[in-house]
C-alpha positions as CSV (number, residue, x, y, z in Angstrom):
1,X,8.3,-2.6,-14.7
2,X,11.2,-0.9,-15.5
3,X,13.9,-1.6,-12.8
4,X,15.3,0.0,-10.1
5,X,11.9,0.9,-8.5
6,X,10.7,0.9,-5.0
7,X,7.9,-1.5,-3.0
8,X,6.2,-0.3,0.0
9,X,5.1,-3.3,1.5
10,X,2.2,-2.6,4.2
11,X,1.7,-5.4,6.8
12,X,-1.3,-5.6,9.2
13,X,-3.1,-7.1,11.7
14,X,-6.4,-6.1,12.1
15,X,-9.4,-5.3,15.0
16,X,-12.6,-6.9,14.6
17,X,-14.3,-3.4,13.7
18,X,-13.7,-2.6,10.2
19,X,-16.6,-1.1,9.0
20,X,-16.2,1.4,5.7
21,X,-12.4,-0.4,5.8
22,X,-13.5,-2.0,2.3
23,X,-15.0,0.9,0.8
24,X,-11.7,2.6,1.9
25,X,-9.4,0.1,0.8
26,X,-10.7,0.4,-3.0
27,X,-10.8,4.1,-2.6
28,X,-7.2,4.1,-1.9
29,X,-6.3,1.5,-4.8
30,X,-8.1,3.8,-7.0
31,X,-6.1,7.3,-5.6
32,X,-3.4,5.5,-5.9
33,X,-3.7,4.8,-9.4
34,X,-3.9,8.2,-10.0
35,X,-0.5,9.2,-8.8
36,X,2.5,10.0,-10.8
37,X,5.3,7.2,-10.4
38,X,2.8,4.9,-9.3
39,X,3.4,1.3,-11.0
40,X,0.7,-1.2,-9.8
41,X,-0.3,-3.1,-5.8
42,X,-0.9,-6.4,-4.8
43,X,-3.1,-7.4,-2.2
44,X,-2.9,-10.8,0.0
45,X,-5.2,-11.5,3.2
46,X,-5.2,-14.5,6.0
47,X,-4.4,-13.6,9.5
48,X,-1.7,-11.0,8.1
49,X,-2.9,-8.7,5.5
50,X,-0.4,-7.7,2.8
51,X,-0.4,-4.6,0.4
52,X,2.9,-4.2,-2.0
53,X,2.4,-0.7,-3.8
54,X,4.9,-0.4,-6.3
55,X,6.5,3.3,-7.1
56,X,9.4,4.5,-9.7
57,X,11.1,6.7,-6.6
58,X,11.0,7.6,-3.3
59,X,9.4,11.1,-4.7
60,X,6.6,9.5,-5.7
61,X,6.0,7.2,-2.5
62,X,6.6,11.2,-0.3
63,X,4.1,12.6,-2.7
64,X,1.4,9.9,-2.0
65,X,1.9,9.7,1.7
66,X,1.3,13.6,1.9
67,X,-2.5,13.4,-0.2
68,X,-4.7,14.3,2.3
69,X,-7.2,11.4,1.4
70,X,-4.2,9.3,2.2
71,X,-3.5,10.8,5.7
72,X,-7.5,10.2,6.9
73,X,-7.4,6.6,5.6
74,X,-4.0,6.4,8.0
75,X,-6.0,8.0,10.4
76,X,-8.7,5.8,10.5
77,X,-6.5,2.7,10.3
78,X,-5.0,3.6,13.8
79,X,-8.3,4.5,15.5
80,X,-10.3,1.3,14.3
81,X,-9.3,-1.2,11.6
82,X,-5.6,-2.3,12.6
83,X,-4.4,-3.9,16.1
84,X,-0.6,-3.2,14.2
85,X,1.3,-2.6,11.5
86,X,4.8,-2.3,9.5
87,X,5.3,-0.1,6.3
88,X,8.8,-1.2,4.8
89,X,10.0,0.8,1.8
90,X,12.6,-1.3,-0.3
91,X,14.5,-1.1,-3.8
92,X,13.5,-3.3,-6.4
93,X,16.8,-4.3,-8.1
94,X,16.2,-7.5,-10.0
95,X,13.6,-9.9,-10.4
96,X,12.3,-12.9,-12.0
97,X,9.4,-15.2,-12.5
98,X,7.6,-17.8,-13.9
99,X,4.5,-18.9,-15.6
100,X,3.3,-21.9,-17.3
């Protein structure tokens, strides 16, 4: 990825009702995809789930908030599938890794 660019990292705790929360979850990734300025998302899930969506700009992080599709799965997220969460928005200016 080319840098600077932005991660919105999603935190969550979730109820024990998640029903469709799958099906929603990989309908997202997908709409996601879609997007202009969208760059790729990482998932991780134990007792705190973790999504990193990564965006060229803050445009492009507005633009997907505001997709309608977007705003039910929001929706739904408050009235059944999370207890909490945190949405942090950061810029990406350097990083590193490494594989063997």
């Amino acid at each position: 990825m080319k840098l600077p660019y932005y991660a919105v990292i999603f935190t969550n705790t979730q109820t024990e009702n998640l029903e469709g929360y799958g099906q929603m979850a990989d309908a997202m990734e997908a709409l996601a995809k879609q997007q202009p300025g969208y760059l790729g998302m990482e998932h991780a899930r134990n007792e705190i789930g973790i999504t990193i969506s990564y965006w060229e700009s803050l445009e492009a992080i507005t633009n997907w908030k505001a997709i309608l599709d977007h705003q039910e799965a929001q929706r739904l997220g408050k009235e059944q599938w999370y207890k909490s969460y945190t949405v942090r928005i950061c810029k990406v200016e350097k990083e590193y890794s490494f594989e063997k």
